[in-house]
Biopython code that builds the backbone (N, CA, C, O; Angstrom):
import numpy as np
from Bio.PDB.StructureBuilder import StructureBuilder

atoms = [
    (1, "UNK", "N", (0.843, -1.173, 0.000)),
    (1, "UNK", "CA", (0.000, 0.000, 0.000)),
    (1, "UNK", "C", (0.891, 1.240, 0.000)),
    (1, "UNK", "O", (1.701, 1.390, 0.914)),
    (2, "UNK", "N", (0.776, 2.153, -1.004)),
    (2, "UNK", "CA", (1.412, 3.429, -1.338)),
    (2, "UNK", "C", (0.613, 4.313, 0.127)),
    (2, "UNK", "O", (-0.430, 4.171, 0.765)),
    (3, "UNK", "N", (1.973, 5.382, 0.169)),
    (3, "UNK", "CA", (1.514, 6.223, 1.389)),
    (3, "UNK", "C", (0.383, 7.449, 0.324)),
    (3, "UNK", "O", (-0.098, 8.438, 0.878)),
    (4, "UNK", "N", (0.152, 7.198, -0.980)),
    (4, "UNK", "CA", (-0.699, 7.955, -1.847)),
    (4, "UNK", "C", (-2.167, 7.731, -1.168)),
    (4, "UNK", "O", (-2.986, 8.486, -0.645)),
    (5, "UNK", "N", (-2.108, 6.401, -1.414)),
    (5, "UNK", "CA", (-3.232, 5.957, -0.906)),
    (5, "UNK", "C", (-3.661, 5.938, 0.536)),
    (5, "UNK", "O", (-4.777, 6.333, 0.875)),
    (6, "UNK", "N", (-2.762, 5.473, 1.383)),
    (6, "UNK", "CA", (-2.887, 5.812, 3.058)),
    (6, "UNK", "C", (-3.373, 7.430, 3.016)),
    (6, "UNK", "O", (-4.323, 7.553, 3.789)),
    (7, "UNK", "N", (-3.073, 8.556, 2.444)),
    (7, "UNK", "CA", (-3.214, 9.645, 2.213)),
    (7, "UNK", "C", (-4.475, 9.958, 1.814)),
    (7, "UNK", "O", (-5.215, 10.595, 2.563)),
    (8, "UNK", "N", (-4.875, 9.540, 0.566)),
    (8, "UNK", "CA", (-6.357, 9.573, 0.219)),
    (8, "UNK", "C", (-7.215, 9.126, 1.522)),
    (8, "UNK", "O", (-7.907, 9.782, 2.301)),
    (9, "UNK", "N", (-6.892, 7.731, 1.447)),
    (9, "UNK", "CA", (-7.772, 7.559, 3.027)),
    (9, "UNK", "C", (-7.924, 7.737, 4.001)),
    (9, "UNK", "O", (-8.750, 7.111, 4.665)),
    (10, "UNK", "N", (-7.029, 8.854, 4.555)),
    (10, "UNK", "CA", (-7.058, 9.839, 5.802)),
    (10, "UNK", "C", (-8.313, 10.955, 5.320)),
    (10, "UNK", "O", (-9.400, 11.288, 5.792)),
    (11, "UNK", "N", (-7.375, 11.380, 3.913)),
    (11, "UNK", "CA", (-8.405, 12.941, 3.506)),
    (11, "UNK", "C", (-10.048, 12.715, 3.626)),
    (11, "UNK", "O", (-10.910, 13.470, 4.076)),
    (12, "UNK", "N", (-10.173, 11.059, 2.909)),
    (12, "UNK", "CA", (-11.721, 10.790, 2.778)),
    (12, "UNK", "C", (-12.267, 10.773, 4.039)),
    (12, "UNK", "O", (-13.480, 10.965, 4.125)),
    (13, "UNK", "N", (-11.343, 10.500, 5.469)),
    (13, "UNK", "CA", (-12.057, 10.331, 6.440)),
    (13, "UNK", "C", (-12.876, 11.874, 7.359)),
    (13, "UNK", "O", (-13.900, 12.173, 7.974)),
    (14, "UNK", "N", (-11.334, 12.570, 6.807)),
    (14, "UNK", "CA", (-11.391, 14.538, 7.265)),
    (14, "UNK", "C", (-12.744, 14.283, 6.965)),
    (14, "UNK", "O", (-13.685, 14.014, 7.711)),
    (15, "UNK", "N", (-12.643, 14.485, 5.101)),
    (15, "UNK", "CA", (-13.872, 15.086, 4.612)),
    (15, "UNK", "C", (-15.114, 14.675, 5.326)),
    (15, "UNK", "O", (-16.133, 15.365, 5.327)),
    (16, "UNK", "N", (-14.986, 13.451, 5.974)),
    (16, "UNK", "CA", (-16.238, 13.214, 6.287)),
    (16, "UNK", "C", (-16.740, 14.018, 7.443)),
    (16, "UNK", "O", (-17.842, 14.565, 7.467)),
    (17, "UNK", "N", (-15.914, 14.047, 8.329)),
    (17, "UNK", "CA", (-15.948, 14.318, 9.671)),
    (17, "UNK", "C", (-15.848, 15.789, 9.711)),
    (17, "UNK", "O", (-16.465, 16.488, 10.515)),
    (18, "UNK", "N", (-14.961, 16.268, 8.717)),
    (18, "UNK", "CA", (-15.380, 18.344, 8.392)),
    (18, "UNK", "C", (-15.419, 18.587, 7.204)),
    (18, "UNK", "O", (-14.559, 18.949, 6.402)),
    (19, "UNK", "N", (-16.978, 18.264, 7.086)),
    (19, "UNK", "CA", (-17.115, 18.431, 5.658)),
    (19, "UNK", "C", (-17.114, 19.896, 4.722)),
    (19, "UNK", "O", (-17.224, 19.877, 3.496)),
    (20, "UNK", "N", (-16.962, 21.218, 5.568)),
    (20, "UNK", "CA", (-16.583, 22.329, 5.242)),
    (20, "UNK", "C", (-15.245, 22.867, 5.264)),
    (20, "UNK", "O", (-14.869, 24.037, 5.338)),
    (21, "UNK", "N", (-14.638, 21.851, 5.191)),
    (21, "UNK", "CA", (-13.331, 22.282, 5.085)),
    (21, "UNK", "C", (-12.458, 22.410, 3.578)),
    (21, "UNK", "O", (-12.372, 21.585, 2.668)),
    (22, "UNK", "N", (-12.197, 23.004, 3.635)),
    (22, "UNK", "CA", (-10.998, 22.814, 2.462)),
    (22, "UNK", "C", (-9.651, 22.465, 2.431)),
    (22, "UNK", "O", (-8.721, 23.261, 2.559)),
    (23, "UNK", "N", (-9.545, 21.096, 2.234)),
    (23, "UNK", "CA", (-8.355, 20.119, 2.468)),
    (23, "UNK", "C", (-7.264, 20.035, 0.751)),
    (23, "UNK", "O", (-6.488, 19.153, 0.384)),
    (24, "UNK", "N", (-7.602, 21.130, 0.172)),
    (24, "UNK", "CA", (-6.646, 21.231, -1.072)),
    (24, "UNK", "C", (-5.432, 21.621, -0.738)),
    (24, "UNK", "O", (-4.420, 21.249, -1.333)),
    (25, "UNK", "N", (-5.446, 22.434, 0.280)),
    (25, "UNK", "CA", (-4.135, 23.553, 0.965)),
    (25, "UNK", "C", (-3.624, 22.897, 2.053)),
    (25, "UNK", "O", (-2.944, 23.605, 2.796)),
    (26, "UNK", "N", (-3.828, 21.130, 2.524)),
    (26, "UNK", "CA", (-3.719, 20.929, 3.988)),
    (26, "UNK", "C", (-2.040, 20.778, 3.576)),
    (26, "UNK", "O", (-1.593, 20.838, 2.431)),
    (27, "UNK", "N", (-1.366, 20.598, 4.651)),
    (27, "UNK", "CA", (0.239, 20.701, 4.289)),
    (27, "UNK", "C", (0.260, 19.286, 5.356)),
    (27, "UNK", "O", (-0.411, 18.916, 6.319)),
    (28, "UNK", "N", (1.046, 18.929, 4.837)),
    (28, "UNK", "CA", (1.095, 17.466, 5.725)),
    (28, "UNK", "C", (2.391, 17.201, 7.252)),
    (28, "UNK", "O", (2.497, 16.275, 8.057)),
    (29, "UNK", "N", (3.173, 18.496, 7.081)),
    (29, "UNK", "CA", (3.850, 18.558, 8.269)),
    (29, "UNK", "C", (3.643, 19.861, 9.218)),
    (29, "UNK", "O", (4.493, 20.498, 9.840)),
    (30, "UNK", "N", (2.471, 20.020, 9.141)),
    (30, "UNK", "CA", (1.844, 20.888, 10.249)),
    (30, "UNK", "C", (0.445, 20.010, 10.558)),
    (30, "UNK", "O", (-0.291, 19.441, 9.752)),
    (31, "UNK", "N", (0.352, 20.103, 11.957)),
    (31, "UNK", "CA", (-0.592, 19.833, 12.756)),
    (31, "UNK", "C", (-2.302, 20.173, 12.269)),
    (31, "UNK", "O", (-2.731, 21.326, 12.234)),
    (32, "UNK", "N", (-3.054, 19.093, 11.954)),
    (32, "UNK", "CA", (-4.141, 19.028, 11.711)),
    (32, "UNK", "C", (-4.977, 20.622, 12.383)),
    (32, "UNK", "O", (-5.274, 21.734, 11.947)),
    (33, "UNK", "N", (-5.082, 19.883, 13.632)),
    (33, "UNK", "CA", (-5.677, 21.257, 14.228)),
    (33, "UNK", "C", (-5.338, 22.782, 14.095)),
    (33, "UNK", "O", (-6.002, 23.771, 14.401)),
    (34, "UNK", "N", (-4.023, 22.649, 13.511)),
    (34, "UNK", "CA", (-4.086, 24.105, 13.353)),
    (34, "UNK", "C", (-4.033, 24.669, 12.039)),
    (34, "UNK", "O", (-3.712, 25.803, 11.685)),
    (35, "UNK", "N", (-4.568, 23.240, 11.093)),
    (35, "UNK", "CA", (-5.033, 23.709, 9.677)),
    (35, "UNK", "C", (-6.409, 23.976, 9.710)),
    (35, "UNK", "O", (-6.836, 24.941, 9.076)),
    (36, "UNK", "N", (-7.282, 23.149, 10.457)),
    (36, "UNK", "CA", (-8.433, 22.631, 10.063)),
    (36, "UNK", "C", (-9.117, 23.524, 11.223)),
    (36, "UNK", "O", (-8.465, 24.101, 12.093)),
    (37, "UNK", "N", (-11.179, 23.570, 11.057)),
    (37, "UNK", "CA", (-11.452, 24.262, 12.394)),
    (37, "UNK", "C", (-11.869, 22.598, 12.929)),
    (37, "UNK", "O", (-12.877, 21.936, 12.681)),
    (38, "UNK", "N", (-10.767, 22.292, 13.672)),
    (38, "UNK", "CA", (-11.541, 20.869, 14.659)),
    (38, "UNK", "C", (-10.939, 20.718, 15.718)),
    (38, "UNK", "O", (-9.862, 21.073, 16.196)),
    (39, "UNK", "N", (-11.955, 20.027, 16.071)),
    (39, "UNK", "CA", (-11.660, 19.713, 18.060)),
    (39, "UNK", "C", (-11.064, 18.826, 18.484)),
    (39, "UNK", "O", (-10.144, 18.604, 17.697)),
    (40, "UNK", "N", (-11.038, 18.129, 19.329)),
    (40, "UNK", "CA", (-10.846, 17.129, 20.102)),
    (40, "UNK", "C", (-11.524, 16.002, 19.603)),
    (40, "UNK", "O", (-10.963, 15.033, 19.092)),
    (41, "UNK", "N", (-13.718, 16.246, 19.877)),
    (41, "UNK", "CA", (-14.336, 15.497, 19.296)),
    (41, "UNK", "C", (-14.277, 15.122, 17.747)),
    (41, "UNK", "O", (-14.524, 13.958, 17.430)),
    (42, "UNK", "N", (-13.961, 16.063, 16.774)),
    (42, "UNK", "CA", (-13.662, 16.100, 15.237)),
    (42, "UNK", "C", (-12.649, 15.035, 15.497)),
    (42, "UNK", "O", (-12.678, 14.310, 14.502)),
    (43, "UNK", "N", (-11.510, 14.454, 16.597)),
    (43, "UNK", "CA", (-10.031, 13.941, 16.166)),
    (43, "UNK", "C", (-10.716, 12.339, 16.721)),
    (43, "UNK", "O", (-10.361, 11.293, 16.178)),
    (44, "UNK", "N", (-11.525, 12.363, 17.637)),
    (44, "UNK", "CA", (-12.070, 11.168, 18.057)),
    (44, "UNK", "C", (-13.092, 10.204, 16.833)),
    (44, "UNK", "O", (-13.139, 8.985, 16.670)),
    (45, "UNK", "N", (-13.846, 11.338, 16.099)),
    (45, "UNK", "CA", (-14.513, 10.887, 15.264)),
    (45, "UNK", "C", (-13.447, 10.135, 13.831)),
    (45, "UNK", "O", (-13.780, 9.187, 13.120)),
    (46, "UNK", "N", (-12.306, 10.831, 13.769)),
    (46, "UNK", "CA", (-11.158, 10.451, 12.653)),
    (46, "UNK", "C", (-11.127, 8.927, 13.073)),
    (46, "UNK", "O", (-11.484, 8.039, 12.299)),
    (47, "UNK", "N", (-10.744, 8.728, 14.156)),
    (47, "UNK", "CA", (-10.552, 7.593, 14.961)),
    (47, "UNK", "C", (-11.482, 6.625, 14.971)),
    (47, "UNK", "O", (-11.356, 5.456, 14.604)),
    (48, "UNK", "N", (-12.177, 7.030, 15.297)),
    (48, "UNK", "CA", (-13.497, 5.832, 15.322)),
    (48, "UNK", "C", (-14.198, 5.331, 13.502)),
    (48, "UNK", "O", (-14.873, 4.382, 13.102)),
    (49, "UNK", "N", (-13.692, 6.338, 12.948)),
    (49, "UNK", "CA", (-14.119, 5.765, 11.374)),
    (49, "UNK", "C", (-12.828, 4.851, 10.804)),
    (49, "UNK", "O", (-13.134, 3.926, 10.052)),
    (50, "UNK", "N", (-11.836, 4.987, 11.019)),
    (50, "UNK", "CA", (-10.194, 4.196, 11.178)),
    (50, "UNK", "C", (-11.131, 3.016, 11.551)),
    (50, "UNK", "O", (-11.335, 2.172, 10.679)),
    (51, "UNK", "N", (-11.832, 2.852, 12.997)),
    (51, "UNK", "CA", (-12.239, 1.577, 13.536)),
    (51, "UNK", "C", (-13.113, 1.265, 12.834)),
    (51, "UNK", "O", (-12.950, 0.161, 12.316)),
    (52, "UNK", "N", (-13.803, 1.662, 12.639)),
    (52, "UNK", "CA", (-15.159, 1.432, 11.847)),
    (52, "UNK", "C", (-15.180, 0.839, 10.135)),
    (52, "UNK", "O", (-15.842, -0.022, 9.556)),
    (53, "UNK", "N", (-14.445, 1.484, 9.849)),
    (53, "UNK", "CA", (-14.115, 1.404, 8.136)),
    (53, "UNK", "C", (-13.261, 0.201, 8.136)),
    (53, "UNK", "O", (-13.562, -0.874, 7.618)),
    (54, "UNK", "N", (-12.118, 0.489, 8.792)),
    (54, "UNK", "CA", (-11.358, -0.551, 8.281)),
    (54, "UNK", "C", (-10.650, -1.200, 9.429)),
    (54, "UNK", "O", (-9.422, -1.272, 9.431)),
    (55, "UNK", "N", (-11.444, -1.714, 10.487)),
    (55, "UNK", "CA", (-10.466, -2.315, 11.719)),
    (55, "UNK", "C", (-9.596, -1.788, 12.403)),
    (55, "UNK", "O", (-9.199, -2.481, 13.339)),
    (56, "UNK", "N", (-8.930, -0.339, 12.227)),
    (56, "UNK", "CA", (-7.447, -0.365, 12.688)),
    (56, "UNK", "C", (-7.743, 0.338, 13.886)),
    (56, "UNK", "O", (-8.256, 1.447, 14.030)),
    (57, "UNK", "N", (-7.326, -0.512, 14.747)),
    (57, "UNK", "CA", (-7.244, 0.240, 16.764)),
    (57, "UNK", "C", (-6.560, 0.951, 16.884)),
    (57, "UNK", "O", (-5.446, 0.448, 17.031)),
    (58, "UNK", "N", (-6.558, 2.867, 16.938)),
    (58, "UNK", "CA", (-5.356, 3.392, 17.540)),
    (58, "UNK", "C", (-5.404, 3.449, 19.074)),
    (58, "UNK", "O", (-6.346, 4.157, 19.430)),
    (59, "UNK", "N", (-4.805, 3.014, 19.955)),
    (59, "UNK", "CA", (-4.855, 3.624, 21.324)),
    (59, "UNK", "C", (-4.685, 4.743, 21.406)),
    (59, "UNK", "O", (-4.543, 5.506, 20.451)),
    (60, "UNK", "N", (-4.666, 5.107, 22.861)),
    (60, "UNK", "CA", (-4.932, 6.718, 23.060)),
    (60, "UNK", "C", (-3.209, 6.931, 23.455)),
    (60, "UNK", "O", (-2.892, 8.112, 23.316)),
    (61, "UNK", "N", (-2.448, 6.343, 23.755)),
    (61, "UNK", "CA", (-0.756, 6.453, 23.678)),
    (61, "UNK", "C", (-0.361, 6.832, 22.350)),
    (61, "UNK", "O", (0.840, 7.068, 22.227)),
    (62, "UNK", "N", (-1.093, 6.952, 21.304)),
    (62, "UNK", "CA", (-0.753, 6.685, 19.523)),
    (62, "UNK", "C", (-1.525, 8.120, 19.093)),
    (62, "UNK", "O", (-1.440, 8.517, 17.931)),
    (63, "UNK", "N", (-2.092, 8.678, 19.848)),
    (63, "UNK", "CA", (-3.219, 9.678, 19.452)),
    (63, "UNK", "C", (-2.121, 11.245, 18.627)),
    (63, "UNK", "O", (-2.373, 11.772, 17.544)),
    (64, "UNK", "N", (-1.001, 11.614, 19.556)),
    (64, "UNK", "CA", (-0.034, 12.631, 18.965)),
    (64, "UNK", "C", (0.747, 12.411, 17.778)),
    (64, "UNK", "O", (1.335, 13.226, 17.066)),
    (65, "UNK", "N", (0.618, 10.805, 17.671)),
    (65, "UNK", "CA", (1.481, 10.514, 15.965)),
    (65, "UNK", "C", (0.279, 10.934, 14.853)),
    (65, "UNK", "O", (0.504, 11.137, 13.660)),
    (66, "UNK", "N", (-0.548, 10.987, 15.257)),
    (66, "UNK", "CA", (-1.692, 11.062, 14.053)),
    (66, "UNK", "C", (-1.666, 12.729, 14.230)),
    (66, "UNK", "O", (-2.638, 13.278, 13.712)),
    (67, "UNK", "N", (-1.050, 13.295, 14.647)),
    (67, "UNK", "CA", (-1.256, 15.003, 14.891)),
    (67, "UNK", "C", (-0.885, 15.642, 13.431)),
    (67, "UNK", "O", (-1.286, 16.787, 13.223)),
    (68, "UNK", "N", (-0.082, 14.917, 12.322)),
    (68, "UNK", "CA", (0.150, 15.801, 10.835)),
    (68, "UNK", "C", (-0.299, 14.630, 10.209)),
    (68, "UNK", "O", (0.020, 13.476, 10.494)),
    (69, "UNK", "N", (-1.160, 15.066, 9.225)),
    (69, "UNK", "CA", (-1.019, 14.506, 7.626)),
    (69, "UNK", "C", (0.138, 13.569, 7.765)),
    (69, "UNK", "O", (-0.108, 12.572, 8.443)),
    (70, "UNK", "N", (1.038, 13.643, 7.400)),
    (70, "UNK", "CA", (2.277, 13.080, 7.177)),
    (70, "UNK", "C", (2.482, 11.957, 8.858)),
    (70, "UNK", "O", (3.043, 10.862, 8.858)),
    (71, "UNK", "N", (2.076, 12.396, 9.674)),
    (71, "UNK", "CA", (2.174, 11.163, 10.609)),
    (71, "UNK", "C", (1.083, 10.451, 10.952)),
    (71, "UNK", "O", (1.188, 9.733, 11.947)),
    (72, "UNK", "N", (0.018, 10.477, 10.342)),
    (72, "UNK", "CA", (-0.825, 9.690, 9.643)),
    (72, "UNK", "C", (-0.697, 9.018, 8.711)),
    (72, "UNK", "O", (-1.366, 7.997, 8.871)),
    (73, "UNK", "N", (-0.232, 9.024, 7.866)),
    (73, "UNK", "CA", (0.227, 8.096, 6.761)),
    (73, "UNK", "C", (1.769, 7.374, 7.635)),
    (73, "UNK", "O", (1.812, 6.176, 7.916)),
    (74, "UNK", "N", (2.460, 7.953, 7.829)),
    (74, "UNK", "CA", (3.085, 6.856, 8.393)),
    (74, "UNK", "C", (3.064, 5.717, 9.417)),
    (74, "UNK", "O", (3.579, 4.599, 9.440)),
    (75, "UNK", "N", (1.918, 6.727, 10.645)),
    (75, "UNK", "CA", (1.221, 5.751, 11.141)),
    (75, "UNK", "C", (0.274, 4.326, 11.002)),
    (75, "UNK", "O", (0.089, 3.287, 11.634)),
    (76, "UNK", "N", (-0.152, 4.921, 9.869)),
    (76, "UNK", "CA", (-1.500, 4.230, 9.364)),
    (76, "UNK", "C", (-0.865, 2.785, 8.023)),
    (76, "UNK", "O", (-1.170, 1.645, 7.673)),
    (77, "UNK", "N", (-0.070, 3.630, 7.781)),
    (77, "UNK", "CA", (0.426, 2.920, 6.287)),
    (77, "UNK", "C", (0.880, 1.204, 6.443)),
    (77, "UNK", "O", (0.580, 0.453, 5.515)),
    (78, "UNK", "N", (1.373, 0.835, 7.265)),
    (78, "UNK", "CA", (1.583, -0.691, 8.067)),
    (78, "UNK", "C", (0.131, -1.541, 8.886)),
    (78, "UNK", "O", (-0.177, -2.733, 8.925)),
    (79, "UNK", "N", (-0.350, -0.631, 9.318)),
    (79, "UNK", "CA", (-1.644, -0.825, 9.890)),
    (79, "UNK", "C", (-2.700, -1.222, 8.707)),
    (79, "UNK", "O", (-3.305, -2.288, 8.596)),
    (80, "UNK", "N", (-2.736, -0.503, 8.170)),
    (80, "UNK", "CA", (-3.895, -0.712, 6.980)),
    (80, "UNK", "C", (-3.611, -1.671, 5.741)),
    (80, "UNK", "O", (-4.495, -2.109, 5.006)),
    (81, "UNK", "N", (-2.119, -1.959, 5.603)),
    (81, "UNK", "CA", (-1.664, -3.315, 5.007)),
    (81, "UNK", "C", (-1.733, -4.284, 5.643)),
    (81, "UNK", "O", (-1.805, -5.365, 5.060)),
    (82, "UNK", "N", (-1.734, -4.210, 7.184)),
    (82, "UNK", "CA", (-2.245, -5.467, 7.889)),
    (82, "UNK", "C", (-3.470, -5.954, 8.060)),
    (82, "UNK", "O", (-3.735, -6.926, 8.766)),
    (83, "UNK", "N", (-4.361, -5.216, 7.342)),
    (83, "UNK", "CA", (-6.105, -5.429, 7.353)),
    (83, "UNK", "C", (-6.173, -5.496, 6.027)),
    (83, "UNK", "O", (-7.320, -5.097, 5.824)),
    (84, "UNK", "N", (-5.548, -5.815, 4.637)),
    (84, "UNK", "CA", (-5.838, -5.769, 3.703)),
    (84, "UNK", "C", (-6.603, -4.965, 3.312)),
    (84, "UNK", "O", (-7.531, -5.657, 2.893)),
    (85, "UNK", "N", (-6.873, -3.892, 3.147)),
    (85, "UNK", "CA", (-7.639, -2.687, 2.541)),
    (85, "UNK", "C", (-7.249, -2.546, 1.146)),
    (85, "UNK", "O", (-6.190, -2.067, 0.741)),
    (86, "UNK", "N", (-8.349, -3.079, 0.348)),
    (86, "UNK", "CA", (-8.003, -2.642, -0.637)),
    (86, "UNK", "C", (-8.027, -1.947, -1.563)),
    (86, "UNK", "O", (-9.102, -1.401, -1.808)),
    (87, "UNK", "N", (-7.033, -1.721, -2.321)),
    (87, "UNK", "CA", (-6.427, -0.329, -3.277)),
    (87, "UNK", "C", (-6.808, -0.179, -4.322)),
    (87, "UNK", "O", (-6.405, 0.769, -4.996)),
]
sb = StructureBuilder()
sb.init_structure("model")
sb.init_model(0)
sb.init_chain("A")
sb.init_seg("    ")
for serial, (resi, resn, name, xyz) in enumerate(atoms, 1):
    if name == "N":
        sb.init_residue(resn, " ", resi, " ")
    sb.init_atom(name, np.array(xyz, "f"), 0.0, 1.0, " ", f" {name:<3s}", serial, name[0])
structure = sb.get_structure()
């Protein structure tokens, strides 16, 4: 699994969860929250569609790696090849 794709499937999850956002400009090594207008609850909901969609458990020790674009996909990118998601 390309981190292209780990990428797409972060953005599809944003979009869902802030769907007024405009994620054309997100930069992937700055911090979600201080691209986006979201909360706490907005970062829980990211999370729970991760679980929901496609199996993958983050604990709450794992919650600050998912803080950029870019550490989301690296986070995610091993995880989501271990659930076969497919591309």
């Amino acid at each position: 699994m390309t981190k292209d794709v780990v990428k797409n499937i972060v953005l599809e999850i944003i979009a869902v969860v802030a769907p007024d956002e405009d994620l054309s400009d997100l930069r992937g090594d700055v911090r979600l929250r201080d691209q986006l207008d979201m909360d706490s609850m907005d970062f829980l909901d990211i999370v729970m569609e991760l679980r929901k969609r496609y199996k993958v458990e983050v604990p709450k020790e794992d919650y600050p790696r998912l803080a950029t674009l870019d550490g989301c996909v690296e986070y995610l990118q091993p995880r989501l090849a271990a659930v076969n998601v497919p591309v």
